[in-house]
N, C-alpha and C positions, 0 to 999 in steps of 0.2 A: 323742176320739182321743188328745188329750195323756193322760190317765188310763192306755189303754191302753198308748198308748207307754212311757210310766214304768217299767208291768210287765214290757215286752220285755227278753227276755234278752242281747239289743244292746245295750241301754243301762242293765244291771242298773249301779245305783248312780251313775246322768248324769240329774240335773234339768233336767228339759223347761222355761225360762224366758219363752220368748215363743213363741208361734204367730199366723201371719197366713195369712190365706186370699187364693188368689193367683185371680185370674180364667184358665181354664183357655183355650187355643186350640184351636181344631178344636170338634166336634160331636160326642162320643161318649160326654160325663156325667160324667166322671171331674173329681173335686175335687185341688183342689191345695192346700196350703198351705205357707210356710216356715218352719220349727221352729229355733229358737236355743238350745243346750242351753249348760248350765252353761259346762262347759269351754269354751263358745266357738265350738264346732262347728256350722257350716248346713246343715241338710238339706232338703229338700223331697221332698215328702212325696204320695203321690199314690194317691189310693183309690179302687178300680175295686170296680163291682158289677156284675156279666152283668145284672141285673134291669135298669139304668138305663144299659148300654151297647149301643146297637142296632149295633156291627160286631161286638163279642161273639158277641150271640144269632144272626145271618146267618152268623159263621162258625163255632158251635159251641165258642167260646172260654170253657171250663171253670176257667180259671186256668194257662194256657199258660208266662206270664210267673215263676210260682210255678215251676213244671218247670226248667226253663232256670237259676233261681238255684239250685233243691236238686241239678241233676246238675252245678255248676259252671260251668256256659258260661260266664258273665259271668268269671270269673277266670280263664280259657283267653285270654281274649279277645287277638290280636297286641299290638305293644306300641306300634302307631299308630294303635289304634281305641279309645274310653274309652267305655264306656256309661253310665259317671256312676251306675252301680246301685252300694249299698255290701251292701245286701240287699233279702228279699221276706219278707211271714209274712202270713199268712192271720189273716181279720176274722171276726168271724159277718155279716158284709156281704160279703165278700168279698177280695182283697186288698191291702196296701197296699206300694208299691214305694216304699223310702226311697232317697235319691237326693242327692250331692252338689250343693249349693246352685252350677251351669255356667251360671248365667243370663249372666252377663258374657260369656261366649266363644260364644252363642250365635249364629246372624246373624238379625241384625233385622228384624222384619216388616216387610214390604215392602221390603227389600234385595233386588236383585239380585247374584247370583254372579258372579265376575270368571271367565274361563277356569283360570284358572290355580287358583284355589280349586274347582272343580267337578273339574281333574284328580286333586286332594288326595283329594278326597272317593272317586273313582272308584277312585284307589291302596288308597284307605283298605278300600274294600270288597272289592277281590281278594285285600288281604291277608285279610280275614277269612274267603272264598272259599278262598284255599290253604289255611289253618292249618285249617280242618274239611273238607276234601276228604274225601268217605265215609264223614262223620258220618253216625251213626244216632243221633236223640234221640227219644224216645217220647212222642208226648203232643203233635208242634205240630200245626199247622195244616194239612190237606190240599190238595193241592196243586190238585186239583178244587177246595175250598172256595176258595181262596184266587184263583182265575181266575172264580171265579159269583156274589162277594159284592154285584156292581153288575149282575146279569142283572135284567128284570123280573119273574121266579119268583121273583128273592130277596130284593126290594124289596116286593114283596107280602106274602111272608112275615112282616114285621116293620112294625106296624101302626104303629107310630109312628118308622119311617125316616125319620131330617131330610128326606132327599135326594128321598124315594120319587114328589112329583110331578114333578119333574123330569127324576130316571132314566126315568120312564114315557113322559114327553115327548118326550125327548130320541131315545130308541129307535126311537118313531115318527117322528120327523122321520129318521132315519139311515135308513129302512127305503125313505124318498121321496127322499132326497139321494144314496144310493148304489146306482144299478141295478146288474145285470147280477153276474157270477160275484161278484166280493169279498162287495157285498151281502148276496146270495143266502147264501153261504157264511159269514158274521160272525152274523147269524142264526141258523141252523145251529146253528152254536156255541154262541151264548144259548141254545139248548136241549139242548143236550149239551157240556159242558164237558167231560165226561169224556174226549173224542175226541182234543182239543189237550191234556189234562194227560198223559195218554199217550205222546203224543207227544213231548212237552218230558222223560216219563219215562225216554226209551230213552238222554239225553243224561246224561254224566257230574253226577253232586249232590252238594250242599253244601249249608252249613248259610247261609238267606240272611234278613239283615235283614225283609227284606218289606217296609218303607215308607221307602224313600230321599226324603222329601221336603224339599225347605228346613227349613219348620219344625222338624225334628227333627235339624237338623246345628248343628256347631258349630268353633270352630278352638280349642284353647287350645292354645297353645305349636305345635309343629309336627308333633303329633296332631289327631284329630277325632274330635268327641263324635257316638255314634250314637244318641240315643232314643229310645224308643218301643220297645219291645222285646215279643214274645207274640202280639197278636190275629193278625197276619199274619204272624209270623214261621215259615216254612217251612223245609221239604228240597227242595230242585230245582237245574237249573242254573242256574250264576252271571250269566249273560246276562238270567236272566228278574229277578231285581235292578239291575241296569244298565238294561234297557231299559224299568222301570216310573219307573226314577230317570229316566230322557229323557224319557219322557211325561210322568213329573206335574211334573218342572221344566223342562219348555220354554222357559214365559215367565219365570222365577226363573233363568235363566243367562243371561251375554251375550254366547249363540254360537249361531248360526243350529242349523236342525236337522241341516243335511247335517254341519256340522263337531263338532256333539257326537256323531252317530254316529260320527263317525270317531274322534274320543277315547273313546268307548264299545268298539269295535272292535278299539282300539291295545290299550285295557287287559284284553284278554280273550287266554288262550291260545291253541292252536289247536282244541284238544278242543272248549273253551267256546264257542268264535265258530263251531261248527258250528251250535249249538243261538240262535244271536242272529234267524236269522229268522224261527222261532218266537213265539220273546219278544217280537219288534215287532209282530207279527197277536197274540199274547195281550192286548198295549195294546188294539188298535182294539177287541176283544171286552170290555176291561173298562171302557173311557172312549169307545167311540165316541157317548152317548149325551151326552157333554159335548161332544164337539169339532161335532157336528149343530147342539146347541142355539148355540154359538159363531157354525158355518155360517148361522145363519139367524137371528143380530143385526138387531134396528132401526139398530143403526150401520151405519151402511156403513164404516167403515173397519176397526172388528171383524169385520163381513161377510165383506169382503175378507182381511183376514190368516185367519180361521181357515178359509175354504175353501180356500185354500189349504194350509194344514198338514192338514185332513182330507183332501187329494187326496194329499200326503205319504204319510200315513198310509194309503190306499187301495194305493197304490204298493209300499209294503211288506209288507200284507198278502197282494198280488195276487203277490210273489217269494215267499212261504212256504208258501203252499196247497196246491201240488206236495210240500209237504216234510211235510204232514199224516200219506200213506202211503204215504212212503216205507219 
């Protein structure tokens, strides 16, 4: 990789001096390393192969993150959101996103978010919401793929899915844990995604991160770094990025669920907070296979908190369901 880099037309005439291989986060194969070039400059350096990324291959992700830097997104981007990309150039492997060296201003695993740094983050993302309101980018991620990447048809599909015994598990315990309409209907769903992406379609779009999780935020100065940019990154409403941001950090913020809705809610328009009931039944359809396997901990005190948030989450599915067709 340093050989190649050398040749890029980025760094025509900037000696690659040290490279370190950084141990990557998450499940999805992609290598990291920190690169120290002559001048001084840190990058980090991050090489994706669809071959050796199983949410790649589930969502059909061609080189997404390639698109996005050659129509310019990343230098659209507000001026309180940094995606820390400086560019993208394609490998005979695939491609590699060079990326200022934000590790410092990242938050730390295993941190918990204060309220007050999770409203930042929520600002952060409306702003990127407004500034692409009725963006048309060609090439991301479907908005059906991006609501089916965790169904059991699409964990099948990808033979060496980290997740794939788990999702399968989990699904069946959610199918024993939640009778009756919701149930019945979040199922449903698993096997027609198409139905609720529809749905969510008739609601004003934009151009939306796709994975608001902790690990990919950051604060420097009094902006915030978004990472992770491509496999999931869509067109839809701004609500269905908010309300996957409340899902996947529930337990990574430190505010109950009712009151991050409500700072999810505050920070949406009026347009946008139509389409928010949606976005919360599109969660139980993409994670109810976690919050089950949660439901049905040997702890009992995991027991207890995540039955609880799965009956949350039952509750807000069971307000959206009317809004399928409407």
């Amino acid at each position: 990789m340093l050989a190649h880099m050398a040749l890029s037309s980025e760094l025509s005439g900037t000696e690659v001096v040290a490279r370190v291989p950084l141990v990557a986060a998450g499940v999805s194969g992609a290598r990291l390393s920190r690169v120290t070039l002559a001048d001084g400059r840190v990058l980090v350096c991050k090489a994706i192969d669809s071959r050796s990324d199983w949410l790649m291959r589930a969502t059909g992700d061609d080189g997404r993150v390639f698109r996005l830097w050659r129509a310019g997104i990343f230098g659209r981007l507000p001026t309180g959101v940094d995606s820390a990309v400086e560019w993208v150039e394609e490998t005979p492997e695939g491609w590699t996103v060079v990326m200022r060296d934000v590790t410092a201003a990242l938050v730390p695993e295993g941190s918990t978010l204060s309220g007050a740094q999770s409203r930042r983050v929520l600002a952060a993302a409306c702003e990127l919401h407004r500034a692409f309101a009725g963006a048309v980018v060609e090439g991301l991620c479907p908005l059906v793929d991006r609501l089916a990447f965790l169904t059991p048809a699409a964990v099948r599909g990808v033979h060496d899915h980290p997740l794939r015994a788990l999702v399968l598990e989990g699904w069946g315990r959610f199918a024993e844990l939640v009778p009756g309409n919701v149930g019945r209907s979040v199922v449903e769903l698993l096997e027609r995604p198409g139905r609720l992406a529809a749905a969510l379609g008739r609601h004003p779009r934009t151009l939306l991160h796709g994975d608001l999780k902790v690990s990919n935020l950051g604060f420097p100065g009094d902006g915030v770094v978004l990472l992770d940019w491509g496999t999931l990154t869509t067109i839809g409403p701004a609500a269905l990025d908010l309300a996957w941001y409340l899902a996947i950090n529930s337990a990574a913020v430190d505010v109950d669920l009712d009151d991050l809705l409500t700072d999810v809610r505050a920070s949406l328009g009026p347009d946008d907070r139509a389409a928010l009931p949606l976005a919360l039944l599109a969660q139980l359809v993409l994670l109810g296979w976690e919050k089950a396997l949660g439901a049905t901990s040997d702890d009992p005190a995991r027991r207890g908190r995540e039955r609880a948030g799965l009956a949350w989450w039952c509750d807000r599915a069971a307000e959206a369901l009317p809004l399928l067709s409407a």
